[in-house]
C-alpha positions in Angstrom: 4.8 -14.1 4.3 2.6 -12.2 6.4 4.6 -10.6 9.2 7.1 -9.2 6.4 6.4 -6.6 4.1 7.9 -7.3 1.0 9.6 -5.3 -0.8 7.6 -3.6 -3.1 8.9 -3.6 -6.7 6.0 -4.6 -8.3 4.5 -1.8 -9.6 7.1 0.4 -10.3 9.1 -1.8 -11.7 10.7 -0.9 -15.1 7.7 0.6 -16.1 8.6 4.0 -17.0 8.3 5.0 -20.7 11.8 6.7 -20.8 13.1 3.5 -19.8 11.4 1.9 -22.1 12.6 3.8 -24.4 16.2 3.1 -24.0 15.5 -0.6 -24.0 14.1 0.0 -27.6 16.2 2.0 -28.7 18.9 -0.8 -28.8 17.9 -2.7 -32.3 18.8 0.0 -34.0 22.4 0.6 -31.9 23.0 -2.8 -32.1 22.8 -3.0 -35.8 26.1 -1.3 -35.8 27.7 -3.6 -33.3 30.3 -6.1 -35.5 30.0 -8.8 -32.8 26.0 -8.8 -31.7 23.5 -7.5 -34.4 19.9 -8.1 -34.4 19.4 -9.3 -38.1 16.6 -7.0 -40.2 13.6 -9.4 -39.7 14.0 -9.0 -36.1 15.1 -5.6 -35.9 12.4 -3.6 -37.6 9.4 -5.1 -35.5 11.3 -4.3 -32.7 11.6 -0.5 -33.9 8.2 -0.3 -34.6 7.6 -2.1 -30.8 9.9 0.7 -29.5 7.8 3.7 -30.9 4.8 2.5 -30.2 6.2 2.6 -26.4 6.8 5.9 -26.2 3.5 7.2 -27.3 2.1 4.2 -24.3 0.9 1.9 -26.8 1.6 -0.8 -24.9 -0.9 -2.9 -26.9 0.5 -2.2 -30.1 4.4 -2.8 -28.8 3.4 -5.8 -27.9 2.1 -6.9 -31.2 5.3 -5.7 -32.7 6.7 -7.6 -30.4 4.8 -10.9 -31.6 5.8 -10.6 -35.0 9.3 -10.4 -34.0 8.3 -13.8 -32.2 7.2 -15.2 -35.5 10.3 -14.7 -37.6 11.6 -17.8 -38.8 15.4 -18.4 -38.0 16.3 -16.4 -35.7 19.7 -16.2 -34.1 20.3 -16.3 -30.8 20.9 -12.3 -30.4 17.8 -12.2 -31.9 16.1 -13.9 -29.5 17.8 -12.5 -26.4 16.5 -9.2 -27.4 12.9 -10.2 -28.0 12.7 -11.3 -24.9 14.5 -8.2 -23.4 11.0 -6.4 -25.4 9.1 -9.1 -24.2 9.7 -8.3 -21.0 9.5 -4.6 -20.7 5.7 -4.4 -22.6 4.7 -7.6 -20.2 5.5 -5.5 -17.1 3.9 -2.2 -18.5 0.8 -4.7 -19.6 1.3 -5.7 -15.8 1.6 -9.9 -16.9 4.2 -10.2 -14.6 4.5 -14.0 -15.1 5.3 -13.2 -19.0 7.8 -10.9 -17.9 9.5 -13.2 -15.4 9.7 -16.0 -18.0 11.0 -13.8 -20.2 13.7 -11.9 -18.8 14.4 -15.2 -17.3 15.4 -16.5 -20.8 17.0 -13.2 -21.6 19.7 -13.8 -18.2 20.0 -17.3 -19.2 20.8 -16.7 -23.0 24.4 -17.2 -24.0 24.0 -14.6 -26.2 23.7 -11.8 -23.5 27.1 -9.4 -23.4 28.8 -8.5 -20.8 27.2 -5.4 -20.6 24.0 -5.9 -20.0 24.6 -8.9 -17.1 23.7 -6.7 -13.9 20.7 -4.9 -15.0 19.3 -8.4 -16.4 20.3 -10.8 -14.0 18.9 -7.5 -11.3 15.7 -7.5 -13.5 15.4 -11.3 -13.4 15.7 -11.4 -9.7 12.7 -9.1 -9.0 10.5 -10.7 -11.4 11.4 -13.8 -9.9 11.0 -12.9 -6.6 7.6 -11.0 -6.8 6.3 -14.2 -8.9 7.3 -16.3 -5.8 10.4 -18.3 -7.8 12.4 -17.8 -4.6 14.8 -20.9 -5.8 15.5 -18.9 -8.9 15.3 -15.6 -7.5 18.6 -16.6 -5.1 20.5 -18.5 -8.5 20.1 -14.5 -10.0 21.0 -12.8 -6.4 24.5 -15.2 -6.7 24.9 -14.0 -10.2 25.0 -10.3 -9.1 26.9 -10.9 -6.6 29.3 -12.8 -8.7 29.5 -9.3 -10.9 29.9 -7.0 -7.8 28.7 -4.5 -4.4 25.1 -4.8 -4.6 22.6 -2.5 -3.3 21.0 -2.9 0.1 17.2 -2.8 -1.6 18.6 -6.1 -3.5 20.2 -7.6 -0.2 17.2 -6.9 1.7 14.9 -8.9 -1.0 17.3 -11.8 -1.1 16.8 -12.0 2.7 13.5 -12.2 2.3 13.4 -14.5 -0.4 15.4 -17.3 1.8 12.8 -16.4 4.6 10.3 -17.7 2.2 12.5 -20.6 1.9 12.9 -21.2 5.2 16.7 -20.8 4.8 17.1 -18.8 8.0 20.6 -18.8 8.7 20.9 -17.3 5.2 17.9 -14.9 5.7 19.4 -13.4 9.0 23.0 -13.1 6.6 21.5 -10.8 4.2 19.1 -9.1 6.2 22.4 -8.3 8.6 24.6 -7.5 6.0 21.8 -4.5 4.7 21.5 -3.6 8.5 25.5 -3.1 9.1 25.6 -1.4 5.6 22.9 1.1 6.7 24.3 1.6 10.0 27.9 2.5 8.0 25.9 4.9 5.8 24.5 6.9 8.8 21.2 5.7 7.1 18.1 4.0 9.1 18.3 0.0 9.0 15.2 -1.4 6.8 12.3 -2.6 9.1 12.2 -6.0 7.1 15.7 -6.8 7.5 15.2 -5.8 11.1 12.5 -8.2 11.3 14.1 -11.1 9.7 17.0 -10.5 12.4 14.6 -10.1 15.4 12.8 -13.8 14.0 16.2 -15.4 14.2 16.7 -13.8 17.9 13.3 -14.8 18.8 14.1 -18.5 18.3 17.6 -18.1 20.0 15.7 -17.2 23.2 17.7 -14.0 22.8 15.0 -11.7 24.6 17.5 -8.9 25.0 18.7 -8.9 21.4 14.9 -9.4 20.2 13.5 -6.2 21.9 16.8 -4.2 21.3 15.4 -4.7 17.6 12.3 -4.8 18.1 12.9 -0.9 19.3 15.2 -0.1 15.9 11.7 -1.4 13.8 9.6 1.2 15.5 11.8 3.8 14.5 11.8 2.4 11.1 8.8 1.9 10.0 6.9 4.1 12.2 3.7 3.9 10.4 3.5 0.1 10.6 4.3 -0.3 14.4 1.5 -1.2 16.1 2.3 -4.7 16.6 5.7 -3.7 18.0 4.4 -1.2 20.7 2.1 -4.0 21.8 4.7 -6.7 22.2 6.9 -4.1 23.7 4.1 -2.8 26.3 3.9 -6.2 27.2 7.9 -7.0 27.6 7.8 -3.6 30.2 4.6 -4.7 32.1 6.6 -7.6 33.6 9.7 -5.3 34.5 10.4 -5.9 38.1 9.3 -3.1 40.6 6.5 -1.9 38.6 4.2 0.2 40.4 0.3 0.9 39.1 0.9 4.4 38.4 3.8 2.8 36.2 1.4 0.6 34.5 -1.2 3.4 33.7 1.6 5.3 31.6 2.4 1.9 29.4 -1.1 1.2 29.1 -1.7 5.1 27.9 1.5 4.3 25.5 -0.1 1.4 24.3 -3.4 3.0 23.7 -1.9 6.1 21.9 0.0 4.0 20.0 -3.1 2.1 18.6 -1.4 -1.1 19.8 -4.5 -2.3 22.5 -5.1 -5.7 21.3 -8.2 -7.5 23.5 -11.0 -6.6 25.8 -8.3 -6.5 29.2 -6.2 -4.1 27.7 -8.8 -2.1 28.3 -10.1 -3.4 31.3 -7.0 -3.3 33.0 -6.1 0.5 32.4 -9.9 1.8 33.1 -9.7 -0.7 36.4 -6.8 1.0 37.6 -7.0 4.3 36.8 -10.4 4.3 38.6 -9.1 3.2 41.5 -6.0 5.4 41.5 -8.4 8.3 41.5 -9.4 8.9 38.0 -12.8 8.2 36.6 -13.1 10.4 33.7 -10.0 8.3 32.4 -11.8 5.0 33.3 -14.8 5.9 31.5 -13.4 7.5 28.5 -11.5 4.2 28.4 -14.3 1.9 28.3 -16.0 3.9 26.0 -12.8 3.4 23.5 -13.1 -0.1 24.5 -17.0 -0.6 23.2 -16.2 1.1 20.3 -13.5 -0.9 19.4 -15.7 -3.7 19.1 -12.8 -5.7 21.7 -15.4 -4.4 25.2 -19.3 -5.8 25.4 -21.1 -2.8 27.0 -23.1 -5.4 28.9 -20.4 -7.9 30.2 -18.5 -4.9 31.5 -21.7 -3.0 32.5 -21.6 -2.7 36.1 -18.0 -1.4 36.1 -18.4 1.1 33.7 -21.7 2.7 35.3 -19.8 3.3 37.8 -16.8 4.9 36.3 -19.4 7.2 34.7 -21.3 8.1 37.7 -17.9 8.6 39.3 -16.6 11.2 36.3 -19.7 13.1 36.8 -18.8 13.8 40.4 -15.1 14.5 39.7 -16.6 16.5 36.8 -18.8 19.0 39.2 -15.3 18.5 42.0 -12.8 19.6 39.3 -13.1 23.6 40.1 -12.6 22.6 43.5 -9.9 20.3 43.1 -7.8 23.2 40.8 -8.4 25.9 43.7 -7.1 23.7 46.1 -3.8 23.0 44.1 -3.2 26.0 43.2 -3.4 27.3 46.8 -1.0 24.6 47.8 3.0 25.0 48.3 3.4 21.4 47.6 3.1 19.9 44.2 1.7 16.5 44.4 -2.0 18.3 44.2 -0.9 19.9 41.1 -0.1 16.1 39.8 -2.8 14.8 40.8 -4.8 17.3 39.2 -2.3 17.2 36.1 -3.7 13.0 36.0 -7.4 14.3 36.3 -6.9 17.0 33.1 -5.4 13.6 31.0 -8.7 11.6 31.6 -10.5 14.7 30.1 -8.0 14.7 27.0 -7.2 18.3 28.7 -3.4 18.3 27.6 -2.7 21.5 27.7 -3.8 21.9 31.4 -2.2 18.7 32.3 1.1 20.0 31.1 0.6 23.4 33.0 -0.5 21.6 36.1 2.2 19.1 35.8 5.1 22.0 35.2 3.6 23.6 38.5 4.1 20.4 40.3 7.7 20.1 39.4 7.9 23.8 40.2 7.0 23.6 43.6 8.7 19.9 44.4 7.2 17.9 47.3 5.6 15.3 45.3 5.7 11.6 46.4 7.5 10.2 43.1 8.9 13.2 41.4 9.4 10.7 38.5 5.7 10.8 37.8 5.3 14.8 37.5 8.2 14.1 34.3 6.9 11.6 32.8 3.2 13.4 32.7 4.6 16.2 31.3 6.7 14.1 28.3 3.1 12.3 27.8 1.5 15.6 27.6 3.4 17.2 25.0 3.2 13.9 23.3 -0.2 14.1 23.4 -0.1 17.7 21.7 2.8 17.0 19.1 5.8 18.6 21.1 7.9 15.5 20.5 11.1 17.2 21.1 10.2 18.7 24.2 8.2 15.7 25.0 12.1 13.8 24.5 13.9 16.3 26.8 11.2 15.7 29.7 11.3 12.1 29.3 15.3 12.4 29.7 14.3 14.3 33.5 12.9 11.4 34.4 14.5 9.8 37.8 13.2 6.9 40.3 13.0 3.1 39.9 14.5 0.9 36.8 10.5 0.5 36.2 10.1 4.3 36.2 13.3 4.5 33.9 11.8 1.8 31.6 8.6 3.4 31.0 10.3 6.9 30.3 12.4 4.9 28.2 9.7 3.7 25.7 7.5 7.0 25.8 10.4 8.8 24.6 11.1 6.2 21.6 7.8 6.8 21.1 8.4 10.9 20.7 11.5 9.8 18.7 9.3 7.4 16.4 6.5 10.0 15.7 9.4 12.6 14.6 10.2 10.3 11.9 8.6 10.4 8.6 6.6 7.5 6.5 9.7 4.7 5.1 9.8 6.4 1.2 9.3 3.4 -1.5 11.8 1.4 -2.9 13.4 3.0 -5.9 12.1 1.4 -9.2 14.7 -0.9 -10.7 17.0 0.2 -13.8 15.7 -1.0 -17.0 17.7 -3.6 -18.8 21.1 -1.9 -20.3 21.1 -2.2 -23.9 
């Protein structure tokens, strides 16, 4: 599954030595247990597997573990409890299919108590689902839920597992059920059940539905968002009643957020802001373009020449241009001068010539002088500012839309990284 990030278990799973150590220390406790006992064959390997665990001798516990394998006769106790070992030194020894097959055995053993059913059927359910046994890995999902509440890491995994399936309807179940139960918590929905939700919306035709989620998996997973500011650039760029300056600030989004994908992204946002005035912008965007690898230099030669020659006269104009706008009473100068300073990655000077143009009023879309100063203090970090402008923002339902997404944007850059899945409980002994 590309799209999906799976939920990442694998390396952290059971594979701390103190829980380890409370796997091995159960030979011994059981040996005073007058229903399950591990007989003494079996046991004293084990003991031996279990020390050499907590000084990290994984090689060695393993070993122990083989000659625990090799007693003749054992009883079924006895060989639920290998395979409990088995599994712990397999993960540590990072043979994951080992492990899978044998904690597998361990959740199927008749011998298992009570007890130890929802950390083994939980443990058999990772393995099983990071080893790609997505028919088994649902059997052990049932089984927990069978015992009990399960976590929302566990109901997020299942989801994905009968993605991989191709059990959607019972994908967009689980993945739901984790999104209403982190809504109820005050907590932030997981990005992969999001995504599983948004797949199902997708192929409902349920455009609304699809980018209202699309907008929760930014805020998410803010780090791996990319692809969702592109696809929701693209939804706003066919809003009704867009105008080009409109256009420039989604394009702008779409660059900051890292999200342009071909060679007329770029071509599109230098074309226009060239012929709305701004060269240094144009060129600066072509140059991005080239470097990318997604612009030819010479396929796109003629048009960027002449961006550059035209940023070199704005460059020598720019003095001139500030004078003027500071002398004037009206503040569309200052905005237009606020546009120049952004083509020169000036942002401090765009947001002072954009708060003098709100100052003094009189511009032709007063919408525009807000939404340069939220992009501004984007630009410079000031997210929360950067909100509170974007929320000044009046004019068109376009206008609205674009202010709309820049300030998710401020909202999504306030969040911090997704923090990795907890590791998963050992096996209870």
């Amino acid at each position: 599954m590309n799209r999906f990030v799976r939920a990442a278990f694998t390396t952290s799973l059971l594979c701390a030595t103190a829980g380890a150590s409370l796997l091995f220390g159960a030979a011994s406790a059981q040996a005073a247990d007058k229903t399950d006992k591990v007989s003494p064959a079996v046991g004293k390997p084990l003991q031996e597997a279990g020390a050499a665990a907590k000084t990290g001798d994984w090689a060695t516990a393993l070993a122990d573990v083989k000659l625990a394998q090799a007693v003749p006769d054992p009883t079924p106790f006895d060989t639920y409890k290998i395979n409990q070992f088995l599994a712990v030194v397999s993960i540590n020894l990072k043979d994951y299919a080992t492990a899978a097959t044998a904690t597998e055995a361990a959740a199927d053993s008749p011998a298992m108590p009570d007890t130890d059913k929802t950390a083994t059927y939980k443990n058999a359910f990772i393995l099983a689902s990071n080893t790609k046994q997505y028919d088994k890995a649902v059997i052990y999902a049932q089984d927990l839920i069978a015992l009990g509440p399960i976590d929302d890491s566990t109901y997020i995994q299942l989801a994905i597992d009968y993605y991989e399936m191709k059990d959607i309807a019972h994908a967009q179940q689980y993945a739901q059920k984790a999104i209403d139960d982190a809504k109820a918590a005050g907590q932030q929905p997981d990005a992969n059940a999001l995504r599983i939700v948004m797949s199902g919306q997708v192929s409902q035709n349920n455009q609304a539905g699809a980018e209202a989620t699309l907008e929760a998996i930014v805020l998410a997973d803010p780090d791996n968002s990319a692809d969702s500011w592109r696809q929701l650039v693209d939804v706003a760029i066919g809003t009704k009643g867009l105008k080009d300056m409109d256009a420039i600030y989604l394009f702008r989004l779409k660059l900051m957020a890292g999200a342009m994908t071909d060679a007329e992204d770029y071509t599109t946002l230098a074309t226009v802001a060239e012929q709305k005035g701004f060269p240094t912008e144009a060129q600066a965007v072509f140059s991005k373009g080239i470097a990318s690898g997604k612009l030819s230099a010479g396929r796109n030669g003629e048009a960027e020449a002449k961006s550059r020659k035209d940023a070199v006269t704005d460059e020598h104009q720019l003095p001139q241009i500030a004078a003027s706008a500071e002398k004037s009473k009206q503040g569309e100068q200052d905005l237009q001068l606020g546009e120049d300073y952004w083509g020169y990655g000036r942002y401090a000077d765009a947001e002072a010539a954009a708060r003098s143009a709100i100052a003094k009023g009189g511009m032709k879309d007063p919408g525009e002088g807000q939404l340069l100063l939220g992009a501004t203090l984007v630009a410079q970090d000031k997210y929360n500012e950067a909100i509170q402008a974007f929320g000044q923002v009046t004019g068109s339902p376009a206008k609205l839309k674009v202010a709309h997404l820049w300030s998710l944007y401020a909202q999504a850059k306030l969040k911090k990284a997704p923090a990795s899945p907890a590791p998963a409980t050992p096996p209870a002994h």
